[in-house]
C-alpha positions as CSV (number, residue, x, y, z in Angstrom):
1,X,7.4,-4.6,10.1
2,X,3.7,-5.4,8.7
3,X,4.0,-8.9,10.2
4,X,2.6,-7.0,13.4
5,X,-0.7,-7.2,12.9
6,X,-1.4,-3.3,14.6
7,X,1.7,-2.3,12.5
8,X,-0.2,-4.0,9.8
9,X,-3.8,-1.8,10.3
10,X,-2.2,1.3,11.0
11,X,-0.4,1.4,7.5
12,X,-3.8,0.4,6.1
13,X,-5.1,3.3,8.0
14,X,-2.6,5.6,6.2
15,X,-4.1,4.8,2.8
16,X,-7.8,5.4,3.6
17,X,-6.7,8.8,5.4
18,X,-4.9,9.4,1.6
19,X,-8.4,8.9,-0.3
20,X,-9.1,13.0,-0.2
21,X,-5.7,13.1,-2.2
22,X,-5.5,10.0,-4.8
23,X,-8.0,7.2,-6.1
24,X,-6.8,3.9,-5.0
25,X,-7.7,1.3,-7.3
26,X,-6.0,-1.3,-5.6
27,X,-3.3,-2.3,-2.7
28,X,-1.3,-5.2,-1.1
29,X,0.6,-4.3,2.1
30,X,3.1,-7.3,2.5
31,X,5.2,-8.3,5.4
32,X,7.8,-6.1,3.9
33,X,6.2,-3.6,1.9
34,X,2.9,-2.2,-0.3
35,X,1.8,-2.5,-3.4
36,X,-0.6,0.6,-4.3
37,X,-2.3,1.4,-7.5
38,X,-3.8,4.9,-7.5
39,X,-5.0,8.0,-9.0
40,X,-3.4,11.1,-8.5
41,X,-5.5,13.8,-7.6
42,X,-4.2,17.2,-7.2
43,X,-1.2,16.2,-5.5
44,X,2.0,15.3,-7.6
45,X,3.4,11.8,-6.8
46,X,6.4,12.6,-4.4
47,X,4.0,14.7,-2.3
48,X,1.4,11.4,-2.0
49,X,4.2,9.5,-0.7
50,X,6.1,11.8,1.2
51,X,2.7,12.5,3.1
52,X,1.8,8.9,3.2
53,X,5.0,7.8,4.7
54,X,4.8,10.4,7.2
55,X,1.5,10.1,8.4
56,X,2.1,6.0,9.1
57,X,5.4,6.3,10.6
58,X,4.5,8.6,13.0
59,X,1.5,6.5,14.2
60,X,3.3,3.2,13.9
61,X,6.0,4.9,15.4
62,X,4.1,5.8,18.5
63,X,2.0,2.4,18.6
64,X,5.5,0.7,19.0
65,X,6.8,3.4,21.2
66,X,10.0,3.7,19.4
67,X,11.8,6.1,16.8
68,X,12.8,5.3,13.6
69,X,12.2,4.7,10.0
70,X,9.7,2.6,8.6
71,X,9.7,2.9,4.6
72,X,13.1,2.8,2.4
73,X,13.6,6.3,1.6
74,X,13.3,5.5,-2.2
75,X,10.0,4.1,-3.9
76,X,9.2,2.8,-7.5
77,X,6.3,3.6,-9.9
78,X,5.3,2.7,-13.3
79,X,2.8,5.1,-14.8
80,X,0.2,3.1,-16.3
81,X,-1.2,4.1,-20.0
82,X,-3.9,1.7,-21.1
83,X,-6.4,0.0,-19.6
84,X,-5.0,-3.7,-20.5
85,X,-2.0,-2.3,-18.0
86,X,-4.0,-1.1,-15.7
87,X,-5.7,-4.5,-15.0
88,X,-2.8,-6.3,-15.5
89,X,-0.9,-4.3,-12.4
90,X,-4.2,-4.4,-10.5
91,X,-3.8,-8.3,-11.1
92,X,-0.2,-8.6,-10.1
93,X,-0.5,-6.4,-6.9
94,X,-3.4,-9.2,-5.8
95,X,-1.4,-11.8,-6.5
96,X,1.4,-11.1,-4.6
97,X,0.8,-13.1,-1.1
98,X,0.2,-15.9,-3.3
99,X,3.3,-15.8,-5.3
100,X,5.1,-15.4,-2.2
101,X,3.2,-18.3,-0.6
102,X,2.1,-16.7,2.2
103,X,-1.7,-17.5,1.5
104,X,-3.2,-20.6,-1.4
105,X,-6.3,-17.8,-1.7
106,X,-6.0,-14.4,-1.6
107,X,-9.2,-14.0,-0.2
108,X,-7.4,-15.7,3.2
109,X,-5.1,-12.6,3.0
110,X,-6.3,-10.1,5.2
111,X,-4.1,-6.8,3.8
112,X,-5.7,-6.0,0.3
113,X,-8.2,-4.8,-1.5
114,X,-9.1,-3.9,-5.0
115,X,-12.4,-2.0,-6.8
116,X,-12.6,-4.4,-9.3
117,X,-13.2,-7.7,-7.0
């Protein structure tokens, strides 16, 4: 799906629009799927995503002119509880297009970001 490059930016889109509801300290959209390190806010986890994967399949949705599910209905989490972790995940998340050898620099990967780089 996120090999599209609109597809791509509009699910990018969807986690800016997020920011009133969660901190993000870090993502990696992949071909396949994102990687997304936040904060909750005020909102409990379920609703975050529920909302999130709403709001971009509706607008990819409509880019594409087609109907359907974008995101496995399903999502994992790992509640982080020290700051070794935290950096750690923040790390991996980064990583990922170079593990998958889809880049040799992450900085040549144009679907991440993270506060502390």
């Amino acid at each position: 799906m996120f090999k599209n490059f609109e597809s791509a930016c509009i699910a990018i889109r969807g986690l800016v629009y997020m920011q009133n509801k969660v901190n993000t300290i870090c993502y990696t959209l992949m071909p396949d799927h994102l990687h997304w390190l936040f904060q909750l806010k005020d909102l409990p986890l379920n609703d975050v995503v529920r909302q999130y994967k709403s709001i971009t399949t509706v607008n990819i949705n409509k880019f594409n002119y087609s109907n359907g599910s974008i995101w496995q209905q399903n999502y994992f989490e790992h509640q982080l509880r020290t700051e070794e972790d935290l950096i750690n995940q923040a790390r991996y998340i980064v990583a990922n297009p170079l593990r998958a050898k889809l880049v040799n620099e992450v900085g040549k990967y144009p679907f991440w970001d993270c506060v502390y780089l």
